[in-house]
C-alpha positions in Angstrom: 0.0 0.0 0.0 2.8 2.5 1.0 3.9 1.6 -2.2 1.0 2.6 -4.2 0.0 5.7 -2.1 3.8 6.7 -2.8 3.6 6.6 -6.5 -0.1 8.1 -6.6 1.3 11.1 -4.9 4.2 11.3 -7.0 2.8 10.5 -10.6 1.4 13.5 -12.7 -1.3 11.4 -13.8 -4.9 12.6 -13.9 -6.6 9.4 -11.7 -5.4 6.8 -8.7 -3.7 3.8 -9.6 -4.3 0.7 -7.9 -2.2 -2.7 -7.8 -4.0 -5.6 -9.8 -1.6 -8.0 -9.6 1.2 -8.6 -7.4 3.8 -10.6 -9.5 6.9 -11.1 -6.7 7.1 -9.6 -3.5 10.4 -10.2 -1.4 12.2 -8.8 1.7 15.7 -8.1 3.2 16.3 -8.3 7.0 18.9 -4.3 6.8 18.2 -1.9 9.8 14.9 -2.1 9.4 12.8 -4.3 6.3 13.1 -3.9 2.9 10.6 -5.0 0.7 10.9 -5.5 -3.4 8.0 -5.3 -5.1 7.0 -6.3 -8.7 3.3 -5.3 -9.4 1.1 -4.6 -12.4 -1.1 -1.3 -11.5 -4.4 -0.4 -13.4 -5.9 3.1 -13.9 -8.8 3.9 -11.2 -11.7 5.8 -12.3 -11.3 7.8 -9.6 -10.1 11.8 -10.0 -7.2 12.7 -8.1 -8.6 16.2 -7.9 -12.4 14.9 -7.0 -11.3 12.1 -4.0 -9.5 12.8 -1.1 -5.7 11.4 -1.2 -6.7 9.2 2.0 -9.1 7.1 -0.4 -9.4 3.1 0.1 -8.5 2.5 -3.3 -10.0 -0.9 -3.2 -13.2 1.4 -4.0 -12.3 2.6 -6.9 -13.2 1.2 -10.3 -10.8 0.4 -12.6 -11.0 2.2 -15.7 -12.4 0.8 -18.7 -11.6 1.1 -22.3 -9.6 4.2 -24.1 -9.2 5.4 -20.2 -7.7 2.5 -19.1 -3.8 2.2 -18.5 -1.5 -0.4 -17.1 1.9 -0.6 -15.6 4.6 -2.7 -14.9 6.1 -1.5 -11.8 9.2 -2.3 -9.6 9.1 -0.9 -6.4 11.8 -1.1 -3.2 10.5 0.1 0.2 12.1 0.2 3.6 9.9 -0.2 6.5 11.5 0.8 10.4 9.3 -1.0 12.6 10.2 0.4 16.1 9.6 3.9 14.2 6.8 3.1 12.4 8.0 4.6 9.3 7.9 3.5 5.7 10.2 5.0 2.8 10.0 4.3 -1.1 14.0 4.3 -2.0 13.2 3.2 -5.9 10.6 3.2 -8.3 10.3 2.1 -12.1 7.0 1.3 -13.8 6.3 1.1 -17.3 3.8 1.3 -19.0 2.1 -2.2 -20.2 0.3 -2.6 -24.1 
């Protein structure tokens, strides 16, 4: 999710993306837990600009049709437990035909 919510803020696109498929998922025991994600992420009918960044995605539609756009993305986070705190350290998606 912090994954996700990262690249939603970050991304210039009009509408939320949401994770459809999560294709590996591994972690790494550092100072703290990294996680490395690979994900495919679909286009949300839902409006940045309209829904409130807090949104459960989950309630979002994908989008449909000409709208509709899907990425291949590779994410790698680093979660501190004892401070609660979750970092994305690298991002790549592509875009999927």
């Amino acid at each position: 999710q912090a994954a996700v919510a990262s690249y939603n803020m970050n991304s210039n696109s009009l509408y939320y993306f949401r994770d459809t498929h999560i294709i590996k998922a591994e972690s790494q025991l550092v100072a703290g837990i990294k996680y490395y994600l690979t994900m495919e992420m679909g286009s949300t009918a839902c409006l940045k600009n309209r829904v409130p960044g807090n949104v459960d995605l989950t309630t979002c539609p994908l989008a449909a049709g000409m709208d509709e756009e899907k990425l291949h993305c590779d994410f790698e986070i680093l979660f501190v437990p004892w401070k609660n705190s979750s970092q994305l350290l690298k991002h790549n998606c592509v875009q999927m035909k």
